[in-house]
N, C-alpha and C positions, 0 to 999 in steps of 0.2 A: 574967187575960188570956184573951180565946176563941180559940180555936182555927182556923185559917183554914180553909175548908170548899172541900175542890177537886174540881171536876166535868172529868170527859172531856165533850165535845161531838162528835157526830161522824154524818156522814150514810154509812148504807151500805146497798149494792142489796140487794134478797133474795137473793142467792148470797153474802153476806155479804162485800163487796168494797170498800173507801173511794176504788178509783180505777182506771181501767185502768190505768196505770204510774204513775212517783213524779213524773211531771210535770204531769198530771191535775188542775186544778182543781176541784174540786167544782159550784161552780157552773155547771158546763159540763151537768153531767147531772141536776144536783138540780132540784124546786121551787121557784120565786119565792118559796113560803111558808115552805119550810125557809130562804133565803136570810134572811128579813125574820125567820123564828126565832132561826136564827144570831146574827145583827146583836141581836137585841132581848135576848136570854137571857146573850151577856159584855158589852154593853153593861153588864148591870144587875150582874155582876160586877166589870167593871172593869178588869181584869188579864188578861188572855191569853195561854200560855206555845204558843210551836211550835216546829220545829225549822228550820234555816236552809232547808231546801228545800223546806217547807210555806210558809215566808216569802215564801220566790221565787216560788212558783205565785202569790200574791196580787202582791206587788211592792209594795206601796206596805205605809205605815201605817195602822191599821182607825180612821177617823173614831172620837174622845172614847173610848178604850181607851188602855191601856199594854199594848204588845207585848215580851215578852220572849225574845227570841231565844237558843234553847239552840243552842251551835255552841263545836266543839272551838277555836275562831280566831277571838274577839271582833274581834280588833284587826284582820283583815285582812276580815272581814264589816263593821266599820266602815270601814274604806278603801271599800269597795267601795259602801258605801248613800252616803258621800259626796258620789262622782260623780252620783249621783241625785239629791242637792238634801234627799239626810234623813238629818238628823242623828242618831248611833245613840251612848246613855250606856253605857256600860260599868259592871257589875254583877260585882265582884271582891270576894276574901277578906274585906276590911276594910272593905266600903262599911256605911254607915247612910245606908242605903235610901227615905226618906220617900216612898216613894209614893202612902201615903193622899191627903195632902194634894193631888197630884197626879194625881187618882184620874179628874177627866173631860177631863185635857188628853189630846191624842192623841200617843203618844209613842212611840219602840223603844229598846229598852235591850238588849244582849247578855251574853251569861254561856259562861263554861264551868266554874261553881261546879259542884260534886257536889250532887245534888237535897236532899238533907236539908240542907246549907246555904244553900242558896234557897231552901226552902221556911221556914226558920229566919229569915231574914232578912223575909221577908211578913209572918210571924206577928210579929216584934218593931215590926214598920214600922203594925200594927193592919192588916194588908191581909184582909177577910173574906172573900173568895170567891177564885178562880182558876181560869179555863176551862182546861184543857188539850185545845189544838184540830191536835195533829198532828204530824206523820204517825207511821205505825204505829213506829219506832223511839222516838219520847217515848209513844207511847199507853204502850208496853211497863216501857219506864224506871222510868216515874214508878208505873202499877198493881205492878210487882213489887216499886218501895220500902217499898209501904207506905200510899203519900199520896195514893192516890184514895178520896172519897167515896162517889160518885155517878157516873152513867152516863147522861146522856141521848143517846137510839140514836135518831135521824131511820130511817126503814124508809122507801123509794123503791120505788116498783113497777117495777123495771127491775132487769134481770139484766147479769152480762157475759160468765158462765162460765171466767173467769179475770181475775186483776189483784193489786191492792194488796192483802193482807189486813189486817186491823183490829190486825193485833198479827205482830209480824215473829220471834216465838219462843214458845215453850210459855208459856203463864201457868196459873193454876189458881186461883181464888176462885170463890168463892160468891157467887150475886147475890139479893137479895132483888126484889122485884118493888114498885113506889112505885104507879105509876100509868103512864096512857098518854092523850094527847092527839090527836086527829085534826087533821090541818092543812087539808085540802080532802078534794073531793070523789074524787080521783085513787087514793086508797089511800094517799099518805104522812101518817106518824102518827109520832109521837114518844113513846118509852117510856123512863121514868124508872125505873135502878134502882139501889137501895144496895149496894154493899161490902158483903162481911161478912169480915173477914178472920181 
């Protein structure tokens, strides 16, 4: 069986910030082209994991993705998406999970599984890729268990001089250096890099 291959995604200013506070949407300060990167790079993923207040900043479900919502209270984060007209599956101890198969319907499923049995649960489900897109408490979670990949760093030519940081406690890996792509003309670029742990 392969191994599911899991990428953080994440846009942060040159003062190294993903937001001025934790209600901050990204798109509020990012590039159109990071926006249309985003979109294009877990599209081709598939899977998208974030936390319930990364969720809220967006509100809706991300068009032809499965959203998984990490959050201490499935059941009262689905009460709540509900009221809204979106319906949210619950992702517990004992699920088999098939989400390959449903891999370009648009969907949100919640957990408050401990990450090495979510992550256990993609890998037996055949799920090959997984964006991890937020905020700084799962950036942190998921790189300290172990189960990040990859690192693609959107760099915005805009400062805040205070805010979100990219990680909300000490981490410590190693990063190998992949590559870097320029997005326009503005200075944002997007740089790929490996784990080494």
């Amino acid at each position: 069986m392969q191994k599911t291959q899991t990428f953080i995604i994440v846009a942060l200013t040159l003062d190294g910030f993903i937001g001025r506070d934790r209600t901050d949407l990204s798109t509020r300060w990012t590039s159109k082209e990071d926006a249309t990167w985003f979109s294009q790079r877990t599209k081709e993923a598939g899977i998208c994991v974030m936390g319930r207040k990364t969720y809220q900043t967006f509100n809706r479900p991300l068009p032809e993705r499965i959203v998984i919502v990490q959050t201490k209270d499935p059941l009262t984060f689905k009460k709540q998406q509900l009221k809204s007209g979106v319906e949210v599956k619950l992702i517990q101890a004992d699920s088999q999970v098939d989400l390959l198969a449903k891999k370009s319907k648009t969907q949100v499923w919640a957990t408050s599984l401990e990450l090495d049995r979510l992550h256990q649960l993609l890998e037996d489900a055949g799920v090959k890729e997984v964006a991890v897109c937020g905020g700084s408490s799962i950036y942190t979670q998921w790189l300290s268990a172990g189960l990040v990949d990859e690192l693609y760093l959107t760099l915005e030519p805009v400062v805040f001089g205070a805010g979100v940081k990219l990680f909300n406690q000490a981490v410590k890996v190693k990063l190998e250096f992949v590559g870097e792509k320029k997005l326009n003309d503005k200075g944002t670029k997007v740089m790929r890099l490996r784990v080494k742990y």
